[in-house]
N, C-alpha and C positions, 0 to 999 in steps of 0.2 A: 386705114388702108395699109395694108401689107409692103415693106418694102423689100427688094432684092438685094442679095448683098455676093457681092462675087467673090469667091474663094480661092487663092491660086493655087494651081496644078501642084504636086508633088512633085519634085525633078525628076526625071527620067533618068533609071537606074542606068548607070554605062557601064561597057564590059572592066574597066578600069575598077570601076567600085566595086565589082563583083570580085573582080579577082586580089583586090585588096581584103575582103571578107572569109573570103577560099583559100588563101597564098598560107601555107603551111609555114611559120617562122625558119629560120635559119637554126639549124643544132647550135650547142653550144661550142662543140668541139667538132673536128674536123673530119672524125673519125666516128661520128655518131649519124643516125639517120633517124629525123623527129619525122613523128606521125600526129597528127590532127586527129582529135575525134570530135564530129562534126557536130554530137549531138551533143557533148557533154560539155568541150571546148579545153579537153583534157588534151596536153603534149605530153609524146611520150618518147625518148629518145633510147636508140638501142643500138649498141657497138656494133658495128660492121666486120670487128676480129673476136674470134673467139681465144682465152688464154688462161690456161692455170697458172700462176706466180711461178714460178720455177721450176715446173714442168711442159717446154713447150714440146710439139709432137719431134720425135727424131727423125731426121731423115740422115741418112747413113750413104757415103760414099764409098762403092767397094770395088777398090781400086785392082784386084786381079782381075775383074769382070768388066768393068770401064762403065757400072752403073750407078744409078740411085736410087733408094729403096725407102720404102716407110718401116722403119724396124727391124730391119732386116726381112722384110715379109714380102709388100707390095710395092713391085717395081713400077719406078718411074722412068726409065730408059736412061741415054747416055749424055743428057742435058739437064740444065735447069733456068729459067728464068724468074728473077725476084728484085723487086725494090727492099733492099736492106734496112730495118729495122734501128739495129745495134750491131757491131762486131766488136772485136776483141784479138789482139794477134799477144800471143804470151808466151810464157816457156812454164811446162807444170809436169806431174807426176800424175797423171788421170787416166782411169779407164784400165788402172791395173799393165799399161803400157809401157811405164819408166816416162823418164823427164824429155820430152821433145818440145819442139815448138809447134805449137797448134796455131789455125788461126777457127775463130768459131762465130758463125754469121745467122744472124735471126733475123725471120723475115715472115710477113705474113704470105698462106698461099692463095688460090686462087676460090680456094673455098670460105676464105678468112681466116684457117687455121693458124696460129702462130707455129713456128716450124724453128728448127736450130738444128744447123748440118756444120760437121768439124772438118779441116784435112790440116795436116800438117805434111812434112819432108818438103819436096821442090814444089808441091803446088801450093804453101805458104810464100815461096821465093814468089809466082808466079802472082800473084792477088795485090805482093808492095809493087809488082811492074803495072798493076793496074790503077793503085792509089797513090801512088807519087803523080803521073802526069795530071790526074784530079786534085791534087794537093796545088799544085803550081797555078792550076786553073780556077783556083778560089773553090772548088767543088768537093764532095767525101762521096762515099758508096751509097748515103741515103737519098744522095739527089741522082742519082740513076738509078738505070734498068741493068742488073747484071748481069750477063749469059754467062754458066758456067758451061763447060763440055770437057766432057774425057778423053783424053789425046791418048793414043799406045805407043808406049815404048818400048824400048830393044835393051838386053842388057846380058852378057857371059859370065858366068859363076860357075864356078868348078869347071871351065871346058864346053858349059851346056848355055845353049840361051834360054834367056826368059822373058818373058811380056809382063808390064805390068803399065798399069793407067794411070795419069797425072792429071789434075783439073789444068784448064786451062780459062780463063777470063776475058773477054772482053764486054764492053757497056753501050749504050745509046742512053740521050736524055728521056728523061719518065716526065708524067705530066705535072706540072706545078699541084693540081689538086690531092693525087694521090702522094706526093712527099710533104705535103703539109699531114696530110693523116695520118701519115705514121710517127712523124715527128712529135705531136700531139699524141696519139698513143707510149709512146716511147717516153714522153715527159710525163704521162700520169700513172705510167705502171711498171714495176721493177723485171726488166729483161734481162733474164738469168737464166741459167740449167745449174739443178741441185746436183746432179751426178758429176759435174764437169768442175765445179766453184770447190777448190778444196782449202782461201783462203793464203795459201803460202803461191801463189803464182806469181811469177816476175813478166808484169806488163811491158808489153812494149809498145803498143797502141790500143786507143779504145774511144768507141763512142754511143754513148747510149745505154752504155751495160752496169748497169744495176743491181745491188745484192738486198733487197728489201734486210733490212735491219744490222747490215754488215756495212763496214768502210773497203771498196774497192781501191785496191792499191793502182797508186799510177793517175788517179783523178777520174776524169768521167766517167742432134743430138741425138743418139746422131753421132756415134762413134766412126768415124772412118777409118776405113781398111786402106792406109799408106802403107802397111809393115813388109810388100812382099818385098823378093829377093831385088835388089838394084834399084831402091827406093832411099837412099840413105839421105842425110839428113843435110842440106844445105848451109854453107857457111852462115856463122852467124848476122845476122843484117843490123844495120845500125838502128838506134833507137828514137824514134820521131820526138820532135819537140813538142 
């Protein structure tokens, strides 16, 4: 005689299980975005910023026109918005301009480009009035969103006036995800510009900036057009601790 013998069900796939199967793992880095491939169960994780080691793209501040440019080529108008990468505020002899104080900020763009734009004279004055009240506030430039904008000024030389354009700063908070990204990119790759690093620079702030195979003095591009007439150079500022 044949007996029966009952077999229980399979459990009933939930959507829980399914998306435990499907759920793409988390990158490893913050600044990576992993892809699944379904069929082979290959991860594949790929930078979300694009960057050559020491040549990021220039963007150029030209301060008689009160604009932004890629290269001096492609205008970008009389603003900019970036969560800062790295910067660096110094005194050097770069750019074939004689020794000023520069300040120089890298930042990835909206395209992921890594980017490095300079200014030096009063809108270096103008950048410590934005990172002092962040210093007090336990905060730096990587944990914000920076608006620059080009203010115009007024200025007589020889009898004649002149116009000439100063950045101007201010910030809002950026998202916690996007300053973990950069922060993690900034930590795995050397943020520099080769035309601008000429080694004898006197630091006077920096964070994140990087010489792949050189010692940055002081510890831790995009030429701008400051030079025109009534653009002179801001007493010296004190040196952050």
């Amino acid at each position: 005689m044949a007996t029966a013998t009952k077999t229980s069900k399979a459990p009933a796939v939930t959507s829980t299980a399914v998306a435990a199967l499907t759920t793409t793992p988390a990158p490893s880095r913050a600044y990576l975005t992993a892809t699944l491939d379904e069929a082979t169960g290959e991860l594949t994780e790929t930078s979300r910023f694009r960057y050559l080691p020491g040549h990021p793209r220039q963007i150029r501040f030209d301060a008689k026109a009160g604009q932004f440019n890629i290269n001096g080529q492609t205008q970008l108008g009389p603003t900019l918005s970036f969560i800062p990468l790295a910067w660096r505020i110094f005194s050097d002899d770069i750019l074939n301009m004689g020794r000023k104080l520069w300040a120089e900020l890298f930042y990835a763009d909206d395209k992921g480009a890594v980017c490095a734009v300079l200014f030096h004279g009063y809108s270096v004055e103008n950048l410590y009035r934005l990172i002092e009240p962040l210093f007090y506030d336990e905060l730096t430039l990587a944990d914000v969103v920076v608006h620059v904008r080009a203010v115009k000024k007024e200025t007589t030389k020889e009898g004649k006036k002149a116009t000439y354009y100063l950045a101007q700063f201010s910030y809002e908070p950026a998202e916690l995800s996007e300053v973990v990204a950069r922060r993690d990119f900034a930590h795995d790759f050397p943020i520099w510009r080769a035309e601008t690093y000429t080694g004898a620079a006197d630091m006077r702030i920096q964070h994140g900036y990087t010489v792949h195979g050189y010692t940055v003095p002081g510890g831790d591009t995009s030429a701008a057009d400051d030079s025109t007439p009534g653009s002179p150079e801001p007493a010296a500022l004190p040196q952050a601790a």
